[in-house]
TILO-882140 format. One record per residue: residue in one letter; z, x, y of N, C-alpha, C in turn; residue number from 0; chain. Coordinates in Angstrom, 3 decimals. Atoms other than C-alpha are relative to their C-alpha. Example, Ala and Ser with C-alpha at 12.3 -4.5 7.8 and 13.67 -1.06 7.14 Angstrom:
BEGIN
ATOM  r       n.Z       n.X       n.Y      ca.Z      ca.X      ca.Y       c.Z       c.X       c.Y    k  c
ATOM  A     0.000     0.890    -1.190     7.800    12.300    -4.500     0.000     0.900     1.200    0  A
ATOM  S    -0.060    -0.820    -1.190     7.140    13.670    -1.060     0.730    -0.770     1.090    1  A
This chain:
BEGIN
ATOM  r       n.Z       n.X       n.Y      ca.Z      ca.X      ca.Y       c.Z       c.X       c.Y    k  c
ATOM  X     1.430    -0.115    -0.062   142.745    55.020    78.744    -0.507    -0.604     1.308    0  A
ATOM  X     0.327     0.145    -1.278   140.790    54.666    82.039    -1.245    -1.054    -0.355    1  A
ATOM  X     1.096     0.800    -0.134   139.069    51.436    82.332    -1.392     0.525     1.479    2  A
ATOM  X     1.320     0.042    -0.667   135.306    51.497    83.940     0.248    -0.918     1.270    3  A
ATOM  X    -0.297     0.955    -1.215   135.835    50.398    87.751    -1.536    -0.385     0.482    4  A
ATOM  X     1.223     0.059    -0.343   132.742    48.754    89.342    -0.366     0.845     1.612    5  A
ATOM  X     0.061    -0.856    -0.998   133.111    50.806    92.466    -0.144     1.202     0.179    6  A
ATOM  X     0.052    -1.737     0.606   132.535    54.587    90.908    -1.292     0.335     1.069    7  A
ATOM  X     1.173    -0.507    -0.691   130.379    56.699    92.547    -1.194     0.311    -0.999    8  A
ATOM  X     1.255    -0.085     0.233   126.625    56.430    91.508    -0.892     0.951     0.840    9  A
ATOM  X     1.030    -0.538    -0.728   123.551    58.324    92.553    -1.137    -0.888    -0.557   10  A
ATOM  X     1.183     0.620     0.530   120.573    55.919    93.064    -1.558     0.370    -0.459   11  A
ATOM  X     0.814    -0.918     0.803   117.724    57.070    91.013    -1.233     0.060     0.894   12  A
ATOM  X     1.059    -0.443    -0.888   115.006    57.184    94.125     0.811     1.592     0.628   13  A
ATOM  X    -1.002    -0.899     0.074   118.111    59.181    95.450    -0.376     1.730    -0.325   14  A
ATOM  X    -0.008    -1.210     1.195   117.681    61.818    92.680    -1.318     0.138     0.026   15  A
ATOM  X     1.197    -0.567     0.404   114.241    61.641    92.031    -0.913     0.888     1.619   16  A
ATOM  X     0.390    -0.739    -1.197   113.426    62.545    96.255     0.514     1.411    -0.121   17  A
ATOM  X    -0.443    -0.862    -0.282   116.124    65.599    95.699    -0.893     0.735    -0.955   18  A
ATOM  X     0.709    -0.797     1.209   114.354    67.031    92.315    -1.065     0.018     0.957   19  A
ATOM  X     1.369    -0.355    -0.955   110.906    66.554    94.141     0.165     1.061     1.161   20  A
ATOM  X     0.136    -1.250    -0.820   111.956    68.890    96.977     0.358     1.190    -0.281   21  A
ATOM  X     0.034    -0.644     0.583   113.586    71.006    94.916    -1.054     0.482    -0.487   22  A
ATOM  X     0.814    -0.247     0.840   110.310    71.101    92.900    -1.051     0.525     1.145   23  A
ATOM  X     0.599    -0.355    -1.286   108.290    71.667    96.453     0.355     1.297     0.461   24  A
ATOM  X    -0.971    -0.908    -0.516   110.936    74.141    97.304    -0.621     1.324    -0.763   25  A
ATOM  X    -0.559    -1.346     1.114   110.716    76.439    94.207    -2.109     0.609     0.146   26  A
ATOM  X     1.438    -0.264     0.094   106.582    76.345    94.622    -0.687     0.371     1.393   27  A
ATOM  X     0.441    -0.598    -1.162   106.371    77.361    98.295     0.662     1.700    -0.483   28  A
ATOM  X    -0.737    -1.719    -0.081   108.887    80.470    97.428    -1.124     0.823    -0.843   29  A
ATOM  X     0.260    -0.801     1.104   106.712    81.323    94.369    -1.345     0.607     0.669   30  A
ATOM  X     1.058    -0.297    -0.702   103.461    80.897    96.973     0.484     1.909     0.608   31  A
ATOM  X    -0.222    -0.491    -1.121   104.968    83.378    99.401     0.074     1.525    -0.715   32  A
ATOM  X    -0.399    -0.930     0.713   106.429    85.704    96.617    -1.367     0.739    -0.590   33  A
ATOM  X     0.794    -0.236     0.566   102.894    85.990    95.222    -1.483     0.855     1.395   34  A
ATOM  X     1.189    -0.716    -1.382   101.087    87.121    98.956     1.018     1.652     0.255   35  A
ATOM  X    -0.597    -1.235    -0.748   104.083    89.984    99.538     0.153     0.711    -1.644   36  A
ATOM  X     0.001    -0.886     1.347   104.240    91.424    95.605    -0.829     0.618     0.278   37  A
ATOM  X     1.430    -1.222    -0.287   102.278    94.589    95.876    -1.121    -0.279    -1.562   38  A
ATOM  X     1.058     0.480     1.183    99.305    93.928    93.041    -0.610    -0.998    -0.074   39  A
ATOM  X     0.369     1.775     0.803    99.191    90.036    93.149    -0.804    -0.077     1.555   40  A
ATOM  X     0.904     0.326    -1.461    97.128    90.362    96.911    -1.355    -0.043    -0.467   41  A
ATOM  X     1.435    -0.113    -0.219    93.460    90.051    97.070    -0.445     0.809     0.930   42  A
ATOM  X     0.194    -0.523    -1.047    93.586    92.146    99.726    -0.442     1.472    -0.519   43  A
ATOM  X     0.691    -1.337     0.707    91.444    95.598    99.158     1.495     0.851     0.884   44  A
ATOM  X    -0.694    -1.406    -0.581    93.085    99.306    99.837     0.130     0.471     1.689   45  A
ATOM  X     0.056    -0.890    -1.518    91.591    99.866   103.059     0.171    -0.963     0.906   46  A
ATOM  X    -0.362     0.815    -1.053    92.317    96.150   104.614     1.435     0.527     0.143   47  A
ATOM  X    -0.725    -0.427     0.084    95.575    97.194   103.893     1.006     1.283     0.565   48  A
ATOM  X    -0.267    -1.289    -0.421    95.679   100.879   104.934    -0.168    -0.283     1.385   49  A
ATOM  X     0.193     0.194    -1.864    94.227    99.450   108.467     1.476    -0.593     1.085   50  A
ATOM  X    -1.272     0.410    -1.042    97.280    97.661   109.437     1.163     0.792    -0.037   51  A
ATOM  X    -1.061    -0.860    -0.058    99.854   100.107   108.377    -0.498     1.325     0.784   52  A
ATOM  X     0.490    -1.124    -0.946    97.812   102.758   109.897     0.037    -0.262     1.668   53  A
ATOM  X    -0.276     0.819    -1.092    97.397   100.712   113.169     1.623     0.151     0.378   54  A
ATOM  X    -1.724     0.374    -0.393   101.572   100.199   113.262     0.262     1.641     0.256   55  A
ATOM  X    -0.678    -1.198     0.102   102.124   104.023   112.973    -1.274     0.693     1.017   56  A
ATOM  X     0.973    -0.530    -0.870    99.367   104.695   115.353    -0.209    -0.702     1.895   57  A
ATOM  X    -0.373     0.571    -1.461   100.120   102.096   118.535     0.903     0.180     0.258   58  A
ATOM  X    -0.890    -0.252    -1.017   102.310   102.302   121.408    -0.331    -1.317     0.909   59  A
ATOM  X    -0.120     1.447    -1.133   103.106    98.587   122.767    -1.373    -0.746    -0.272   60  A
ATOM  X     2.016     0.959     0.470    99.371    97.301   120.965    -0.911     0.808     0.744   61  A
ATOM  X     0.720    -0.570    -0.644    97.727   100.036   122.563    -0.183     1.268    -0.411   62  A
ATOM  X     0.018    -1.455     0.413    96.242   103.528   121.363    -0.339     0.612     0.777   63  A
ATOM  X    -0.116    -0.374    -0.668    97.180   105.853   123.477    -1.090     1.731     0.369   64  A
ATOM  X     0.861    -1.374     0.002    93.943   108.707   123.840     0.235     0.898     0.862   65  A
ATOM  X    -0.513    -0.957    -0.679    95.003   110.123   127.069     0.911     0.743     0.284   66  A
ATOM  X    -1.297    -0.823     0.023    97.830   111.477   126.291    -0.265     1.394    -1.024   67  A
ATOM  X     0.491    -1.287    -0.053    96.179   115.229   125.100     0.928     0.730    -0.781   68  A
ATOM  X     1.201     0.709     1.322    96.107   116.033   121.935     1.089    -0.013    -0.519   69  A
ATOM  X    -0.940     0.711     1.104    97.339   113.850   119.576    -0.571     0.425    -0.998   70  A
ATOM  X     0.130    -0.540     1.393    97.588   115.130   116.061     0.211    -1.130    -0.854   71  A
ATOM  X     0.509     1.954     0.935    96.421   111.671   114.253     0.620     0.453    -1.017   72  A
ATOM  X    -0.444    -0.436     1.880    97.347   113.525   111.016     1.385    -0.317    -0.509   73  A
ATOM  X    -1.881     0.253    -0.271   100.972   113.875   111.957     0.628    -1.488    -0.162   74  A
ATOM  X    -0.794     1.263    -0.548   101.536   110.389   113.241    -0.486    -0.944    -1.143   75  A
ATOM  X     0.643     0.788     1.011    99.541   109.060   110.352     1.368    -0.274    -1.459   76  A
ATOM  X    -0.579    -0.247     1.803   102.484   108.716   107.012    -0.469    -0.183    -0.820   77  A
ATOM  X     0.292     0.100     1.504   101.819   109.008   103.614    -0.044    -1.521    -0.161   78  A
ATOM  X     0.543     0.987     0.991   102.319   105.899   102.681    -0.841    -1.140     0.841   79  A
ATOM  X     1.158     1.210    -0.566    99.879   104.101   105.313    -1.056    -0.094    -0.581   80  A
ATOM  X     1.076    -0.034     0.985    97.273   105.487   103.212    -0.150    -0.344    -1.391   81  A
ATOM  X    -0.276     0.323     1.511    96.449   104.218    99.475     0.304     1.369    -0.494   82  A
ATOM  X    -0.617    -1.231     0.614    98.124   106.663    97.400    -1.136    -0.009    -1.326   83  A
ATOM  X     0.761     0.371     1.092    95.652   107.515    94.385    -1.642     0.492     1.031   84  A
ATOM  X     1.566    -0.280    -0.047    92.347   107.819    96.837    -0.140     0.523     1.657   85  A
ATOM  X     0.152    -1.319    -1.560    90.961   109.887   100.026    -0.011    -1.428     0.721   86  A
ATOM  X    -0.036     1.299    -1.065    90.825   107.927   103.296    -0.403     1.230     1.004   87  A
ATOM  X     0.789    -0.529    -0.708    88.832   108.783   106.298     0.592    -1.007     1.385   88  A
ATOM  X     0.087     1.740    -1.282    90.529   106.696   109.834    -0.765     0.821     1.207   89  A
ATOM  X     0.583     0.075    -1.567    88.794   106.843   113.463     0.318    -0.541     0.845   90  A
ATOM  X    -0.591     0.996    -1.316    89.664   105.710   116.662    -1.749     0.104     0.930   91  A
ATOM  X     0.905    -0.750    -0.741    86.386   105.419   118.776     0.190    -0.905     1.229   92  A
ATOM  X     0.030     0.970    -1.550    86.355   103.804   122.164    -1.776     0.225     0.440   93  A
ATOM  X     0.917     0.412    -0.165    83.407   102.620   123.773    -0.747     0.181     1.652   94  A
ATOM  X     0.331     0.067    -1.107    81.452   103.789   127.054    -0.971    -0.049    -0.018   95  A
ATOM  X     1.303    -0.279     0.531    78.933   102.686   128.255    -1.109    -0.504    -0.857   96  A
ATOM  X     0.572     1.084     0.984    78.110   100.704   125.045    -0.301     1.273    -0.888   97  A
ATOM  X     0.049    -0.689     0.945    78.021   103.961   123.218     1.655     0.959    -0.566   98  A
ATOM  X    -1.274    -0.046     0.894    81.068   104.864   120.447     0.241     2.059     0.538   99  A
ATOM  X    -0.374    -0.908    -0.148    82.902   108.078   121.047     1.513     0.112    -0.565  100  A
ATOM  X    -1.237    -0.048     0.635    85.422   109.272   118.764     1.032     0.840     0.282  101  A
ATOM  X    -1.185    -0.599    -1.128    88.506   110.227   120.491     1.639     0.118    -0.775  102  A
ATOM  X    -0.917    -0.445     1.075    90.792   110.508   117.315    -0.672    -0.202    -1.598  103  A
ATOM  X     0.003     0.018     1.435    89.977   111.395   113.642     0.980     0.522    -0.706  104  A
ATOM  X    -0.579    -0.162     1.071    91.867   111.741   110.326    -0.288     0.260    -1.330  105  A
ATOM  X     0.449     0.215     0.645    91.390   112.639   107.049     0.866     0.672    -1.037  106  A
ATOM  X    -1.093     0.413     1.234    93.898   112.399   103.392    -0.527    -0.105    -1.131  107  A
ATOM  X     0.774     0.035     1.945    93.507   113.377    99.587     0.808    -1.631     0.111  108  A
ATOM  X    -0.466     0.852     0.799    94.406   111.349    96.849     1.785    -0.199     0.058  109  A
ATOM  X    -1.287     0.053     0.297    98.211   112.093    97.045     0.775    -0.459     2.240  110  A
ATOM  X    -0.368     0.253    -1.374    98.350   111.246   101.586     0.295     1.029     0.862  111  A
ATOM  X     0.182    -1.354    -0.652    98.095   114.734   102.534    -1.060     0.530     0.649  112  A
ATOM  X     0.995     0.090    -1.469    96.319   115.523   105.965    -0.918     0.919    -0.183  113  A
ATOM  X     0.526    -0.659     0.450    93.282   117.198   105.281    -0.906     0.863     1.256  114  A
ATOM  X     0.858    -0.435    -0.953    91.259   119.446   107.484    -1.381    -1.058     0.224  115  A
ATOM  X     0.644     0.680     0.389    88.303   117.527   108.726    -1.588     1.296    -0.202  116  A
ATOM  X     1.412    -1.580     0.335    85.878   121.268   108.249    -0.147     0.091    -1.407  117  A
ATOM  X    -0.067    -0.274     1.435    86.756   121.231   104.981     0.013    -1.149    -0.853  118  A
ATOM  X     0.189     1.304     1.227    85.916   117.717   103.501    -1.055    -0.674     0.474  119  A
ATOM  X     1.263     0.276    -0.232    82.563   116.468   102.594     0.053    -1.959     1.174  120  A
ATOM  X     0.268     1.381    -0.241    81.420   112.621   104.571     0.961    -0.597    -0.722  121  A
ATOM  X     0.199     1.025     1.303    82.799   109.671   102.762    -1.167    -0.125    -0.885  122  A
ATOM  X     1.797     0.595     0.807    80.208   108.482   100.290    -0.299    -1.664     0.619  123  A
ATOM  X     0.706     1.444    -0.503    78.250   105.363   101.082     0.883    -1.149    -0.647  124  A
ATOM  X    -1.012     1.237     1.106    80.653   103.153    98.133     1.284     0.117     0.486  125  A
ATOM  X    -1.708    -0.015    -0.879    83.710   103.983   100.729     0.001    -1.281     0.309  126  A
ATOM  X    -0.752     1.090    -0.026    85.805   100.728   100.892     0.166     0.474     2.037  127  A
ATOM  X    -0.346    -0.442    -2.273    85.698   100.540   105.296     0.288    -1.722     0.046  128  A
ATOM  X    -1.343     0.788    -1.025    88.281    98.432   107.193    -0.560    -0.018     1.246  129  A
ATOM  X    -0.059    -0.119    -1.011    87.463    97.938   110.847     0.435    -1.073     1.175  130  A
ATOM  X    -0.355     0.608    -0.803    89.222    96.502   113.843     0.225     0.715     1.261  131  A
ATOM  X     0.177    -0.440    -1.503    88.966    96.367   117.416     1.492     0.413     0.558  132  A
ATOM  X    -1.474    -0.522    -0.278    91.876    98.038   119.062     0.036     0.249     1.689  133  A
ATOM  X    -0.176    -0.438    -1.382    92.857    98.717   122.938     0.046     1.461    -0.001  134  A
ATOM  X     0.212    -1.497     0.193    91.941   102.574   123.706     0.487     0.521     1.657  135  A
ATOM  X    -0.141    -0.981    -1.679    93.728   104.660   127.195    -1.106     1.180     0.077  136  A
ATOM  X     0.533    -1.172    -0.128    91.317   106.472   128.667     0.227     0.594     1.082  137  A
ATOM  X    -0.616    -0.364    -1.172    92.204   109.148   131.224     1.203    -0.352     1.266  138  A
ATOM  X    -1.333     0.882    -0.616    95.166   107.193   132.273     0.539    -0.923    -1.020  139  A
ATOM  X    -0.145     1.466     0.711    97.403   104.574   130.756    -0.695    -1.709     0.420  140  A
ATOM  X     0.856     0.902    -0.757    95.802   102.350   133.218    -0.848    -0.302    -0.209  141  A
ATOM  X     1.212    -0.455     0.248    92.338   102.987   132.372     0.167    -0.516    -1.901  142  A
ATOM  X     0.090     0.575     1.717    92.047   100.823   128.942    -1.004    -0.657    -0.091  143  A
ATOM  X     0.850     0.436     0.819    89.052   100.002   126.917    -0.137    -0.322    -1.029  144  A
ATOM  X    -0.353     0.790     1.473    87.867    98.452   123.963    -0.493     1.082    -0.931  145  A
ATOM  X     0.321    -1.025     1.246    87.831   100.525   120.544    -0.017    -0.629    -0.869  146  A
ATOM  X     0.180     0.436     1.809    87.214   100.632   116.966     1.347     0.795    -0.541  147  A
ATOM  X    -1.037    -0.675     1.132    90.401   101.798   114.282    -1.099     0.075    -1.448  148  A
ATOM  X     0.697     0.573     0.986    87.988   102.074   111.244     0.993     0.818    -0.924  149  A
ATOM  X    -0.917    -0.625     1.435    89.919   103.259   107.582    -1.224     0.020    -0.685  150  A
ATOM  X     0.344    -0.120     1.517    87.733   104.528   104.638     0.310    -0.033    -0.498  151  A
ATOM  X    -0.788    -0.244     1.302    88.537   104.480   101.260    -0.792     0.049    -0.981  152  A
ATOM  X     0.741    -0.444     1.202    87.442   106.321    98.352     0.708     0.463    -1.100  153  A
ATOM  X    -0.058    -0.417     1.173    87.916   107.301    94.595     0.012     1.686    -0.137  154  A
């Protein structure tokens, strides 16, 4: 039988109670982080949402490229930048001048399919709108001004 030596290895109980505590720190940052990238658990609306994935599939180096003749927004737009489930309306407008000029539109049913824009009424006034300032080429790559990206979103 194995007598009890006084030299055994211990763990001193500040020891233990610092490792549990970061553990316990640990497990409540992951659950933070897990709870901002789960699709549902955001606070974030449809069309803040639709703006930045639309944005990513729509720049070239942080820059939207207008002079480059003609871009088919529809195309470069994917399905799933848009909420799936509701129409969406995006714009690109750049600014001369101090007056807006829209130098790319878009426009997507309910299912992210590119819609004519002759053949679909306004948004309605209760459209969910997104807007951020964006870098716009005009007549050159050189030639850059400031724009709007705006996203609608509707039912």
């Amino acid at each position: 039988m194995l007598s009890p030596r006084p030299n055994r290895g211990q763990t001193e109980p500040i020891a233990a109670l610092i490792a549990v505590s970061a553990f316990a720190v640990g497990i409540g940052i992951y659950g933070a982080y897990v709870t901002d990238t789960i699709p549902g658990t955001s606070e974030r609306t449809p069309e803040q949402t639709a703006i930045d994935l639309v944005w990513t599939d729509l720049e070239d180096a942080g820059v939207y490229l207008a002079h480059e003749h003609p871009r088919n927004v529809s195309s470069e737009i994917g399905p799933d930048a848009v909420p799936n489930g509701k129409y969406s309306h995006v714009a690109v407008e750049v600014y001369t001048d101090g007056t807006p000029e829209t130098v790319a539109e878009a426009r997507f049913d309910d299912k992210g399919r590119s819609l004519s824009l002759e053949d679909v009424d306004d948004p309605p006034n209760s459209a969910g709108v997104a807007s951020r300032r964006v870098p716009v080429t005009i007549g050159s790559k050189a030639d850059v001004r400031s724009g709007t990206l705006t996203v609608e979103v509707w039912s």
